[in-house]
VMD Tcl script that builds the backbone (N, CA, C; Angstrom):
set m [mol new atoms 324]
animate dup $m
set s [atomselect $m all]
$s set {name element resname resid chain x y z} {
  {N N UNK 1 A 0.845 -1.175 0.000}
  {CA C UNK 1 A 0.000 0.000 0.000}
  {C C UNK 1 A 0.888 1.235 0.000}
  {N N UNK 2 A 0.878 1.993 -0.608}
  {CA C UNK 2 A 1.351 3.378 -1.400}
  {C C UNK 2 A 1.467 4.241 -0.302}
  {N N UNK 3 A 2.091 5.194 0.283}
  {CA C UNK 3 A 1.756 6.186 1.416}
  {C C UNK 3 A 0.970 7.266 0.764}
  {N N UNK 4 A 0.569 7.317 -0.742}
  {CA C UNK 4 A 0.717 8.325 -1.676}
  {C C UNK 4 A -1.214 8.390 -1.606}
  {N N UNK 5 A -1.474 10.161 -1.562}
  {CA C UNK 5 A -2.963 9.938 -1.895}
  {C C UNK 5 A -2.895 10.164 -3.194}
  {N N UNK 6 A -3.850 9.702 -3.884}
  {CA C UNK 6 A -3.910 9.934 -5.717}
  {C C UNK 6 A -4.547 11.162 -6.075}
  {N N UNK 7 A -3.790 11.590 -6.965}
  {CA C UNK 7 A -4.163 13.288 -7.327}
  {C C UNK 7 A -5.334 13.392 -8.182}
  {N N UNK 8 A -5.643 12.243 -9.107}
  {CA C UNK 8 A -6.473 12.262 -10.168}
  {C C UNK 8 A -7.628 11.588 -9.028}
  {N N UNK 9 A -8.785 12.147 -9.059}
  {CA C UNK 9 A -9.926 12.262 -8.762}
  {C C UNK 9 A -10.981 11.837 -9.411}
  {N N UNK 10 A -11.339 10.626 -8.827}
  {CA C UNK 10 A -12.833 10.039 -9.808}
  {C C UNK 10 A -13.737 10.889 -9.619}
  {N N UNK 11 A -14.493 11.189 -10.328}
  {CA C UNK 11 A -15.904 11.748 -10.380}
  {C C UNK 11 A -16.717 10.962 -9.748}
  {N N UNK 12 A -18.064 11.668 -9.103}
  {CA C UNK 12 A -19.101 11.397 -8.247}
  {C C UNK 12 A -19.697 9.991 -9.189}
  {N N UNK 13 A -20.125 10.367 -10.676}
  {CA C UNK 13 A -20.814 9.242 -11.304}
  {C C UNK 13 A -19.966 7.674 -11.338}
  {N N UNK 14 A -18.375 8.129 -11.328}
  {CA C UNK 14 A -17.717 6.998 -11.919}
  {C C UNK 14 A -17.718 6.384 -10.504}
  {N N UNK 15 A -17.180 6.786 -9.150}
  {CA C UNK 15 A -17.611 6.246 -7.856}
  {C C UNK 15 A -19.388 5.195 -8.002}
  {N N UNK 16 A -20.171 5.649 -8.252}
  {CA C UNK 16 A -21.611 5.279 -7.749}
  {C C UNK 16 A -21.854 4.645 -9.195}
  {N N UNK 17 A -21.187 4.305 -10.130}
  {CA C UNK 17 A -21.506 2.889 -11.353}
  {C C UNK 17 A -20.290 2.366 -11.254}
  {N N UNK 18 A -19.978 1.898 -9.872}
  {CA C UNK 18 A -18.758 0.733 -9.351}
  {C C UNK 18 A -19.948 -0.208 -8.565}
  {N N UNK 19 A -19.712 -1.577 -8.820}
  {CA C UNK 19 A -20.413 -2.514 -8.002}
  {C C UNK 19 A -19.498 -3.229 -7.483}
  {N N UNK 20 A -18.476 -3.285 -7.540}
  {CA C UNK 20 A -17.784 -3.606 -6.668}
  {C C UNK 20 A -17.211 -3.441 -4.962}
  {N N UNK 21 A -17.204 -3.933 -3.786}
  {CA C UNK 21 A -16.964 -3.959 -2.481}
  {C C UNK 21 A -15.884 -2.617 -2.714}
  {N N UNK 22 A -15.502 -1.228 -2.486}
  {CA C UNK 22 A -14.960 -0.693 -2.128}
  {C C UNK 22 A -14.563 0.044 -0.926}
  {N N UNK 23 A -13.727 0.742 -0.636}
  {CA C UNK 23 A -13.195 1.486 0.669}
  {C C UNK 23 A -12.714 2.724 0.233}
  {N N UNK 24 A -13.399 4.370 -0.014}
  {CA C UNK 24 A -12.580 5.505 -0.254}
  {C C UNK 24 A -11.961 5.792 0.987}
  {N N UNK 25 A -10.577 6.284 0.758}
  {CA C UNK 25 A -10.062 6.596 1.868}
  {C C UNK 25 A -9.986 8.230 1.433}
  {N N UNK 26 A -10.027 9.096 2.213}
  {CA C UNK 26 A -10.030 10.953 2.286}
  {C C UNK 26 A -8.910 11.255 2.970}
  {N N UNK 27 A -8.197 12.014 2.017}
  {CA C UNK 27 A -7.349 12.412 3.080}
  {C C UNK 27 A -6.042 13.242 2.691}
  {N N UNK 28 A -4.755 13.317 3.357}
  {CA C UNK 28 A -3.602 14.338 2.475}
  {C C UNK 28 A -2.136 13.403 2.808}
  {N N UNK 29 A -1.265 13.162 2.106}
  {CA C UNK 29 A -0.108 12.863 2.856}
  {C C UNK 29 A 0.466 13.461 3.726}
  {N N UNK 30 A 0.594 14.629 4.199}
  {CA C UNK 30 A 0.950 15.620 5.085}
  {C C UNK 30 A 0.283 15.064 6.512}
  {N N UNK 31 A -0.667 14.816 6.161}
  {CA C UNK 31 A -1.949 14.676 7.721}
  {C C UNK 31 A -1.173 13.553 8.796}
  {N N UNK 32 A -0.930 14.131 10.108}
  {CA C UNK 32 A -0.847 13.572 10.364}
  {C C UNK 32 A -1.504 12.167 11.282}
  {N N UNK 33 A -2.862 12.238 11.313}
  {CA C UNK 33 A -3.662 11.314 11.241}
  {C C UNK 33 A -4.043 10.660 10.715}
  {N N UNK 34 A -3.718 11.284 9.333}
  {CA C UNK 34 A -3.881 10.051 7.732}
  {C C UNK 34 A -2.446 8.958 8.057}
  {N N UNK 35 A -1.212 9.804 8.696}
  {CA C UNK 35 A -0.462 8.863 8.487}
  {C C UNK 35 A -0.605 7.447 10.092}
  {N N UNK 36 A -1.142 8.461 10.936}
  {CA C UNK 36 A -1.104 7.236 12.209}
  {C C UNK 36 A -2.312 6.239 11.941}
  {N N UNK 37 A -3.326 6.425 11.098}
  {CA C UNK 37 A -4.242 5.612 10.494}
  {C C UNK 37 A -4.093 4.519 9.573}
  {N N UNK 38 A -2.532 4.558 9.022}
  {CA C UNK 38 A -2.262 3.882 7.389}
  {C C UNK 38 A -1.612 2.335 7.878}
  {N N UNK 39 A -1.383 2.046 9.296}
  {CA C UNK 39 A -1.373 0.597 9.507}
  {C C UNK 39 A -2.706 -0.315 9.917}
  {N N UNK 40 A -3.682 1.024 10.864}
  {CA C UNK 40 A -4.450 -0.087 10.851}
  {C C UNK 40 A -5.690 -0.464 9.552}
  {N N UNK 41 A -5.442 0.533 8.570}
  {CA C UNK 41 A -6.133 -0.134 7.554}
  {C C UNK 41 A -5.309 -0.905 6.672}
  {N N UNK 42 A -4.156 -0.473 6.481}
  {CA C UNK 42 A -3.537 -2.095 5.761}
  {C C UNK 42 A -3.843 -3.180 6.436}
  {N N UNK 43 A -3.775 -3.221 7.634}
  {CA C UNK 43 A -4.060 -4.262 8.016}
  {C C UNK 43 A -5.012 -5.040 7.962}
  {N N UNK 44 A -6.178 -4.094 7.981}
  {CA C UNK 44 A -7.412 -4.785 7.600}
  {C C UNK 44 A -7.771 -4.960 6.339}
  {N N UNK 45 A -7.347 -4.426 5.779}
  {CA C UNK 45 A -7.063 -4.456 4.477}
  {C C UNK 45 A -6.806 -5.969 3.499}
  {N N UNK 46 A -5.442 -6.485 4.302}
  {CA C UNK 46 A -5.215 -7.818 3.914}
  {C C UNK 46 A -6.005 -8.832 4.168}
  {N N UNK 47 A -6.991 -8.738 4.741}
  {CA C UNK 47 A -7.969 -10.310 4.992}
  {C C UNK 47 A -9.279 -9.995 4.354}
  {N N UNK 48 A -9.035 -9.140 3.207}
  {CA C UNK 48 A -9.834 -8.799 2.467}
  {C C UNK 48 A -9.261 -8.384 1.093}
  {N N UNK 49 A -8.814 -9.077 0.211}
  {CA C UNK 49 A -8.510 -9.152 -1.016}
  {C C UNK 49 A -9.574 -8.774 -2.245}
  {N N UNK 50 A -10.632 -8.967 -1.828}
  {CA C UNK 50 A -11.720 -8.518 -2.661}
  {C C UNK 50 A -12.027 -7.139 -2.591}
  {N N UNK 51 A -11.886 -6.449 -2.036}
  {CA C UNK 51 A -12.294 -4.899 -1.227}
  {C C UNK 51 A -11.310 -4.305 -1.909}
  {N N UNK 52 A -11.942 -3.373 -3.008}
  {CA C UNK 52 A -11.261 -2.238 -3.856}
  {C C UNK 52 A -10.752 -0.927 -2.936}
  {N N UNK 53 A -9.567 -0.392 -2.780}
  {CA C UNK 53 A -9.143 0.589 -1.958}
  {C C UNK 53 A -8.742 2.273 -2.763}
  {N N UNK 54 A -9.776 2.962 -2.667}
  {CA C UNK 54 A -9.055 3.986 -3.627}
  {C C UNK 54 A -8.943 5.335 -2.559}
  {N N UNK 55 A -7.298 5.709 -2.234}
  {CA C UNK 55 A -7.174 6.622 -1.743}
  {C C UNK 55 A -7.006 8.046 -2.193}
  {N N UNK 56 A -8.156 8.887 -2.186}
  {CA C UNK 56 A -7.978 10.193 -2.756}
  {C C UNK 56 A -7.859 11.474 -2.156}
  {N N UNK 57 A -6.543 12.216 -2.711}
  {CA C UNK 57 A -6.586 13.265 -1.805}
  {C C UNK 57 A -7.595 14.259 -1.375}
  {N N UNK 58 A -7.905 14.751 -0.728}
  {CA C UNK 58 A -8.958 15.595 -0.593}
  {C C UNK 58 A -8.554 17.047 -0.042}
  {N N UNK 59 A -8.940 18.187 -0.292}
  {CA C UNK 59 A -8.664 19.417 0.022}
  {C C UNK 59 A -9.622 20.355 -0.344}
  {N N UNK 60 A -9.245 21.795 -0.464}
  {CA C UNK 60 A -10.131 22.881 -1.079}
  {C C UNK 60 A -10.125 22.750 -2.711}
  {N N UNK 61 A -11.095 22.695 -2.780}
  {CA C UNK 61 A -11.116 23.109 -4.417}
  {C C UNK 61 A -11.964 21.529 -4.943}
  {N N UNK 62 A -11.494 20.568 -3.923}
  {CA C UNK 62 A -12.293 18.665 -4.515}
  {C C UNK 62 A -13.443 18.327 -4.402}
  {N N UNK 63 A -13.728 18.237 -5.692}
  {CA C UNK 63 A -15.482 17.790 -5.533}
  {C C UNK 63 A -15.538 16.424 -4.754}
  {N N UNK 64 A -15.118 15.485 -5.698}
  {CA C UNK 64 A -15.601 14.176 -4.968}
  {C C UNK 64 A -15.399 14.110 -3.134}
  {N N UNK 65 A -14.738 14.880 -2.219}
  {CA C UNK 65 A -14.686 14.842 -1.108}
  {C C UNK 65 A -16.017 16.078 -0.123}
  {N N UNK 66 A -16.362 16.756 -1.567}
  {CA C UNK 66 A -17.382 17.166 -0.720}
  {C C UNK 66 A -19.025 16.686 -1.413}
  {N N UNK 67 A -18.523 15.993 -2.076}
  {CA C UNK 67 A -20.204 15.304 -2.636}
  {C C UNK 67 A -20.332 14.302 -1.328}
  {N N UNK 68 A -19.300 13.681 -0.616}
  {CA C UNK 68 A -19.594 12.886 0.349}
  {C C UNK 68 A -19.814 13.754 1.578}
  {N N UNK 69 A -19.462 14.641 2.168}
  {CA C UNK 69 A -19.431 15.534 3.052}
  {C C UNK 69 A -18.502 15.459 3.737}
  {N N UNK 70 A -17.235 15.036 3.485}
  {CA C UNK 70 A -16.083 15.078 4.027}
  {C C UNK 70 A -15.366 16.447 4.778}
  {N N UNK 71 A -14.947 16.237 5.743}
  {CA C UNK 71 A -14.962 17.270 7.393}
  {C C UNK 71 A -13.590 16.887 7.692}
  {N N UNK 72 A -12.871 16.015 8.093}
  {CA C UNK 72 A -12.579 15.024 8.260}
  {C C UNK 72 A -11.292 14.195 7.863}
  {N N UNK 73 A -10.492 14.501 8.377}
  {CA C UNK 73 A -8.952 13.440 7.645}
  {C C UNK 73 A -8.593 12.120 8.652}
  {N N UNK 74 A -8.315 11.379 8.506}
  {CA C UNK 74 A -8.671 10.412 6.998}
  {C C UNK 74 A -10.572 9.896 7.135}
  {N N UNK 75 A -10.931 10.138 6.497}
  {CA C UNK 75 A -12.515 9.573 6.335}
  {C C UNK 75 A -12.202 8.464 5.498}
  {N N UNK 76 A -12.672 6.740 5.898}
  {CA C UNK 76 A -12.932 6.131 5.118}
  {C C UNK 76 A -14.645 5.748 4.918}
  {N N UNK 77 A -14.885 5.947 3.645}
  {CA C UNK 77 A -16.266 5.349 2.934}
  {C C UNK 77 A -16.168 4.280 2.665}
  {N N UNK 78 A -17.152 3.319 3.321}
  {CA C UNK 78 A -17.005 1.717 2.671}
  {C C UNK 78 A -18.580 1.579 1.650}
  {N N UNK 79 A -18.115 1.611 0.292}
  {CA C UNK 79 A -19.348 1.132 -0.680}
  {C C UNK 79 A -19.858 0.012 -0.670}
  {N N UNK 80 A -20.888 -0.176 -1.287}
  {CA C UNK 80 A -21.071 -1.536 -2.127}
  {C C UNK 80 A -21.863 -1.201 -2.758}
  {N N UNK 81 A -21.777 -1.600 -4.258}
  {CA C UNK 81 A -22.621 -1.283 -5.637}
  {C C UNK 81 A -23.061 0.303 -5.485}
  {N N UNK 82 A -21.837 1.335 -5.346}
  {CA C UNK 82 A -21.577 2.176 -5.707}
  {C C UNK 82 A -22.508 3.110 -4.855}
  {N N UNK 83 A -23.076 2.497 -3.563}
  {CA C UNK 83 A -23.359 3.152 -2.207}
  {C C UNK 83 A -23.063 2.868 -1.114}
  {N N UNK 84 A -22.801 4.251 -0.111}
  {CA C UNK 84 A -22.170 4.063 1.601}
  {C C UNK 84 A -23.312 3.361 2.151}
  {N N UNK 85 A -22.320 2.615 2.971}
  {CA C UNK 85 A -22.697 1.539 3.661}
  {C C UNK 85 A -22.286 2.295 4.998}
  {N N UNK 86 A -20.947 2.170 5.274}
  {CA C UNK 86 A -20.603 3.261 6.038}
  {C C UNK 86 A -19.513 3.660 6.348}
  {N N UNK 87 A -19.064 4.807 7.011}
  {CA C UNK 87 A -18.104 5.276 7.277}
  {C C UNK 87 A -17.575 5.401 8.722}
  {N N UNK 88 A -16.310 5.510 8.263}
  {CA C UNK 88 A -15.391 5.885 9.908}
  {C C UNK 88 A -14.652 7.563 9.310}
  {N N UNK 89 A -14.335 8.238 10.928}
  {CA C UNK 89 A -13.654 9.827 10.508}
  {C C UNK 89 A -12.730 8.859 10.952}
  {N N UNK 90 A -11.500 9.324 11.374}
  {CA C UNK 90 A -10.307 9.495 11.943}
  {C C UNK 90 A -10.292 8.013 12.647}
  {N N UNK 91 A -10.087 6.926 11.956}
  {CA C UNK 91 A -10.692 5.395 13.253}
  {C C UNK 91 A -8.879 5.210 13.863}
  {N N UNK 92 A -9.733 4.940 14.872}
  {CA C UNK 92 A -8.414 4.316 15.579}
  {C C UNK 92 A -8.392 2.958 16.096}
  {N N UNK 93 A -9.538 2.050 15.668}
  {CA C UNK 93 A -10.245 1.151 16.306}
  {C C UNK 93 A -9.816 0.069 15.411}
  {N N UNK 94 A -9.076 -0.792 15.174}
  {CA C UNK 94 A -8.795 -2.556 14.237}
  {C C UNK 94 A -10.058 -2.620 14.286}
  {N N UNK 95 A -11.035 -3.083 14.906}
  {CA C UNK 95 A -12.365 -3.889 15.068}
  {C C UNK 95 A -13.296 -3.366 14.514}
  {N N UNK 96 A -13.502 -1.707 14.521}
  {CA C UNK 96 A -14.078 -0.786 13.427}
  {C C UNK 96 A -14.476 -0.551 12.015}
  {N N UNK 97 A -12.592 -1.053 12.288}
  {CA C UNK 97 A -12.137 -1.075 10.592}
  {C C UNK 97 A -12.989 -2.245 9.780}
  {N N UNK 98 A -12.324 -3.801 10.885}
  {CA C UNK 98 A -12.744 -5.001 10.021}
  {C C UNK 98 A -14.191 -4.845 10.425}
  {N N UNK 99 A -14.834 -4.758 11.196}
  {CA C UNK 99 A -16.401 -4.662 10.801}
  {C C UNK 99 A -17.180 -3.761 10.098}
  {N N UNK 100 A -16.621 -2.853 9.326}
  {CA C UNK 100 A -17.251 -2.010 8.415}
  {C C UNK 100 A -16.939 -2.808 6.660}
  {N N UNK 101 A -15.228 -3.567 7.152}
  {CA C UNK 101 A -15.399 -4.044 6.095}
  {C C UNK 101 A -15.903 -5.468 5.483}
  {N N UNK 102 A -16.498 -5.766 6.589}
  {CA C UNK 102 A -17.239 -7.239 6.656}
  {C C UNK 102 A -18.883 -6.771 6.145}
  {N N UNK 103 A -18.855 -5.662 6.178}
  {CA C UNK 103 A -20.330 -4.685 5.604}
  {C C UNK 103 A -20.370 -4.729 4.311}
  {N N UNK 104 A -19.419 -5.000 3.732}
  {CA C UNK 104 A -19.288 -4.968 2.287}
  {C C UNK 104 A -18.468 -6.099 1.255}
  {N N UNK 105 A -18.024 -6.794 2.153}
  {CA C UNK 105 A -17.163 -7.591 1.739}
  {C C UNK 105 A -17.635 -8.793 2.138}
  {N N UNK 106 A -19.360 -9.329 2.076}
  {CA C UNK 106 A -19.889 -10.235 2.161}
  {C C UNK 106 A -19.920 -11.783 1.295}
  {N N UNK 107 A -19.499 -12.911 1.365}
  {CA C UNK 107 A -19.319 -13.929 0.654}
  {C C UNK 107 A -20.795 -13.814 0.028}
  {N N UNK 108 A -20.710 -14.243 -1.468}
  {CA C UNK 108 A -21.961 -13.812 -2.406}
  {C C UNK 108 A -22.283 -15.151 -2.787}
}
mol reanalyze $m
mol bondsrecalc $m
mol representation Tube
mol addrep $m
């Protein structure tokens, strides 16, 4: 996993015609709560191989971080079929993490 947030920015439509199990992560490399946050979602991360992870930077001027209402560094959004299921602000919680992503990352 990249320390890097991605500069290129999906659009609101291309987010919500994904059906796939995803996780947006919000946030800046600078932050330093984005960075004390970035083990325990790898971590949870790995017992979930199916769960799409797209980390995007977010700041002044980014739509896609305020179509969600993002406040908030690191905010993760957990989708499925291209709607929140739900979110964590700032988690500090392992158990948080993997049960939000057990919300979406259901055996089909």
């Amino acid at each position: 996993m990249s320390n890097l947030y991605g500069h290129r920015e999906p659009t609101r439509a291309e987010i919500d015609a994904l059906h796939e199990p995803l996780v947006l992560e919000f946030g800046a490399s600078w932050c330093g709560h984005c960075q004390a946050a970035q083990p325990l979602i790898a971590h949870a991360l790995q017992t979930h191989p199916g769960v799409r992870h797209l980390r995007i930077e977010d700041g002044r001027g980014r739509r896609l971080g305020r179509s969600f209402a993002v406040k908030l560094w690191p905010t993760l959004i957990f989708c499925l079929a291209g709607r929140e299921v739900q979110r964590l602000v700032r988690p500090r919680d392992p158990a948080a993490i993997e049960h939000a992503l057990a919300q979406i990352d259901r055996p089909r």
